[in-house]
N, C-alpha and C positions, 0 to 999 in steps of 0.2 A: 404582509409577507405571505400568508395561505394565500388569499388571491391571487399574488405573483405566482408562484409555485401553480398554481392549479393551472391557471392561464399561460404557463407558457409550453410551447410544443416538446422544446427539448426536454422538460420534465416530465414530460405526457410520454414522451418516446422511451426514454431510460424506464419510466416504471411499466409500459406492456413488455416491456424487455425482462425485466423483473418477476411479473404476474405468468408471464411464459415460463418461463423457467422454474417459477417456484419453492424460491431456497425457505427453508426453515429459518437459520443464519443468513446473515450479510452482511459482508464492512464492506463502507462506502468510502473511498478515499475523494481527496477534493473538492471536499464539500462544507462549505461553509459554515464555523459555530459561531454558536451566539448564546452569551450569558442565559436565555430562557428555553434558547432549544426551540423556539418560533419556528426555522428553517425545516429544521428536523421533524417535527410536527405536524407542520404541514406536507411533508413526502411522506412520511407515513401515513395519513389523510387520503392523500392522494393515490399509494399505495392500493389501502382499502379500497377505495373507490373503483380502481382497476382490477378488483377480484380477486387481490391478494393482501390482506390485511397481516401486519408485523407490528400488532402492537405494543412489542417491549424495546425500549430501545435507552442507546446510552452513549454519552458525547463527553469528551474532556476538552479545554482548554490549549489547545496543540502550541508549538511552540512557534509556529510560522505567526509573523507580525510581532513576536513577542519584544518589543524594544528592548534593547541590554543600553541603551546613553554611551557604549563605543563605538569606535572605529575598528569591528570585526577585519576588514578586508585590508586593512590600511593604504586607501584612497585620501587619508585627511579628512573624511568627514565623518559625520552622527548623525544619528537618525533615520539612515536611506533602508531601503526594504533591506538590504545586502546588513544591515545592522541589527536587524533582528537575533534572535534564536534562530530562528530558520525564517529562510527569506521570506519577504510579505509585507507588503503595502500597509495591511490594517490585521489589529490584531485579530486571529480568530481565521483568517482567508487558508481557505484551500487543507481544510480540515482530514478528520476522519470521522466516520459514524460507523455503528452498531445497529441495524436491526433487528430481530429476533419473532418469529411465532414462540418461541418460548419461552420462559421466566428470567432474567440475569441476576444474579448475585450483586450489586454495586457495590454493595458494600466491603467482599470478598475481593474486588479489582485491584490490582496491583499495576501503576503507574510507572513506568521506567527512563519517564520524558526528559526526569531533571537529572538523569545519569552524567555524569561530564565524559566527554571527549577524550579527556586527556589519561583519565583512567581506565578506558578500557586497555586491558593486557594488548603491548603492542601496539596501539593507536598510530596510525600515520597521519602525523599531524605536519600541516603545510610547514615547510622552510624554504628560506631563501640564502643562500651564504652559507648554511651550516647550522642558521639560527631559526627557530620560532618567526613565523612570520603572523601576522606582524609584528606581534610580541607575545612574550609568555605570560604576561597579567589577563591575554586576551583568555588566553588557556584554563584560567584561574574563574572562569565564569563560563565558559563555551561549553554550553549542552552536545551532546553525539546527535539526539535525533533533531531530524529536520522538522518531522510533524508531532510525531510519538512515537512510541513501545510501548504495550498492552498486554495482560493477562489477563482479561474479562470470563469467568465462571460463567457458564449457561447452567440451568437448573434440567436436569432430563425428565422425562416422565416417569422412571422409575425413582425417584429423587434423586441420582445420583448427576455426577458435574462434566462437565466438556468444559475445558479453556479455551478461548480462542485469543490464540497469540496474533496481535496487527499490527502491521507498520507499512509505512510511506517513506520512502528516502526520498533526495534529493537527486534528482538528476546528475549522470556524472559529466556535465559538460561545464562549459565557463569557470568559472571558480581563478583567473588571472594564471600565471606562467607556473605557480606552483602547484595546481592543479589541486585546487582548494576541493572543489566541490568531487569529482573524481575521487579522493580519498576518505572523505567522507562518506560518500555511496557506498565504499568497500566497508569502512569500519562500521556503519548502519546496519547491514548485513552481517557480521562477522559478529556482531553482537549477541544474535542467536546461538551460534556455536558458540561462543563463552558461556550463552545460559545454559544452554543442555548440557555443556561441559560442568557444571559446576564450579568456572570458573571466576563467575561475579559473587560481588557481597550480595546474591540475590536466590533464593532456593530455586533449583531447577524446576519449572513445571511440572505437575505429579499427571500422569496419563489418567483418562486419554486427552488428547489434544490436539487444535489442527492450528497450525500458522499459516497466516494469510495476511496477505496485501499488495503492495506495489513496491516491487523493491528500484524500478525502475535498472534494471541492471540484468542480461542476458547471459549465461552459461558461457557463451559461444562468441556471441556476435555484438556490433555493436562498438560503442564508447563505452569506458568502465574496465574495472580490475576485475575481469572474468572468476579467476579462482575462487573468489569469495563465494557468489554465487554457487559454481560448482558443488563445493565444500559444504555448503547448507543443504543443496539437494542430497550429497550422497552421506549425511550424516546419520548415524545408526538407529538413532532415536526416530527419524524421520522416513518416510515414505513419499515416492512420488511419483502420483498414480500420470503422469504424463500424458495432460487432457490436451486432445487433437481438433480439429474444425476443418470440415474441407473446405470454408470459404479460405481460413490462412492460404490454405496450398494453393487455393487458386489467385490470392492475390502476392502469391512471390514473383518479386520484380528481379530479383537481385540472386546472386551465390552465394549461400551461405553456408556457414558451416557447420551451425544448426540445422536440424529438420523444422522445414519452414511451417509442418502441419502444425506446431506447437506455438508458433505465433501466437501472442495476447493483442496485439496492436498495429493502424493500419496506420503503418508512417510511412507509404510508398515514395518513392523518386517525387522531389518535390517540397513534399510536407515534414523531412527531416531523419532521420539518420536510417531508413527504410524498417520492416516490418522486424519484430524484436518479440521475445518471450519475456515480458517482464512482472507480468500478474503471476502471482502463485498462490495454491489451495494444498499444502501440506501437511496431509494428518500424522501422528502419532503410529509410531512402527507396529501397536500391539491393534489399533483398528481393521478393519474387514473393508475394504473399498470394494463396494457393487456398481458402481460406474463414477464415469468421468468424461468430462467435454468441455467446449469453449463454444459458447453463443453466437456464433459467426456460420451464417447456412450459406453454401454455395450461392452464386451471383443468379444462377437459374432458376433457386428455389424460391418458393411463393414469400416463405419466410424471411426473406433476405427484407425485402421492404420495411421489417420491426426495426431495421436498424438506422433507418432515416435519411436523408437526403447525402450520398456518397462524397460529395463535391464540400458540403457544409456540415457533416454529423455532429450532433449534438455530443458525443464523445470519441475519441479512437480508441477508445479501452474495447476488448468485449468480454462479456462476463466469463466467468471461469466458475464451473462447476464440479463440485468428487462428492456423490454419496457415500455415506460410509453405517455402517452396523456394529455394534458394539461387539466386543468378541465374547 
């Protein structure tokens, strides 16, 4: 597995992309676990290698692949990726990871993966007819996240703690006529605001703290129940330092109604629902943000080549970065 990883280019390209940039923090979304953390290990490895070494890191067990022996989607069958917890072929595929230049609490980490669906306040859960689709037993075991939810402690240097809240939704497209996966994406998101709120059986996050990941879901534009998004960005608890790239602006294809410098993603004409803000780096309202940006350099700039072969990239994600200073 380290050989693999070391030997292949698109790993080679994401971690100068990484050692550029520099993060203290990292959640890595869609990235494959594996009971020893092998995977993980070896990009960290590799990491090092590229002049940026993040030797603390931390993985859970995501729910994608996680077999439930139902018929989630009800298709009539069992066992298909769509039967998972969150869709997935084998268990463990298209993960999250943590790396860290500095210390993690594990043991302090608060896991919110086996939340069910049907509990969150308000949940829009699929129907067809008026009823529970496909049925409400399915409800009676159907986790909310697609990958995870995360409260991971970092250890600071004066000893004290930063959280960093992660998550991955699911894309809000496919999901069959009740727009399965679509509602899901919103309530994946919506989940935060219930935590800040105080609204779950789960203590709010004590500051400071930054939420981050892929919600896969745009304010603005896009497929997906916009609101939700919205609603997270503009909640009181939270800050958003509103990181820009001039490469986004220059690869806007389309009208949006977003500002397209805010773009995390290059899904031009072609490659699927065009360029979208879906990465987010969200600190904690009581933090100091001395800057912010997204890893994406104009087409003309030297640096644009860190990002790989335009036609074939090793990701469409591009990094999203906010410093921030304690207050």
């Amino acid at each position: 597995m380290r050989d693999l990883i070391r030997g292949d280019p698109a790993a080679g390209t994401v971690a100068e992309v990484i050692a550029h940039v520099a993060p203290d923090v990292l959640l890595l979304t869609k990235f494959d676990y594996d009971h020893g953390h092998a995977a993980l290990t070896a990009f960290a490895d590799l990491l090092a290698q590229t002049g940026h070494p993040m030797p603390h890191a931390f993985a859970l067990r995501p729910n994608t692949g996680m077999q439930t022996g139902m018929d989630l989607i009800g298709d009539r069958r069992r066992n298909t990726p769509d039967d998972a917890q969150g869709y997935g072929a084998f268990a463990g595929v298209a993960g999250m990871a943590l790396l860290s230049r500095l210390p993690i609490d594990a043991q302090a980490a608060r896991d919110f993966s086996a939340f069910l669906w049907a509990d969150l306040p308000g949940a829009r859960l699929p129907r067809r007819d008026g009823a529970l689709f496909p049925d409400a037993e399915v409800f009676e075991i159907q986790r909310l996240s697609t990958t995870g939810h995360w409260d991971v402690p970092v250890i600071l240097p004066d000893g004290g703690r930063l959280s960093v809240l992660g998550w991955y939704a699911t894309p809000p497209v496919f999901g069959g006529r009740e727009g399965r996966n679509r509602l899901r994406n919103h309530d994946e998101t919506r989940f935060w605001v219930h935590l800040l709120d105080g609204a779950l059986p789960f203590a709010p996050p004590e500051p400071p703290f930054v939420l981050m990941g892929d919600s896969n879901l745009d304010p603005h534009d896009g497929d997906g129940l916009h609101a939700a998004m919205a609603a997270l960005l503009a909640h009181p608890a939270l800050q958003d330092p509103r990181p820009r790239s001039p490469g986004a602006l220059a690869a806007t294809d389309r009208d949006r109604a977003g500002d397209p410098a805010l773009h995390t993603t290059d899904w031009r004409s072609g490659r699927g629902p065009g360029n979208l803000r879906v990465d987010y780096v969200l600190p904690s309202a009581d933090l100091r943000v001395t800057g912010a940006g997204v890893f994406w350099p104009a087409p003309d700039d030297p640096l644009a080549a860190m990002l790989g072969d335009p036609e074939d990239p090793p990701t469409r994600h591009r990094l999203v970065w906010v410093d921030v200073a304690l207050p």
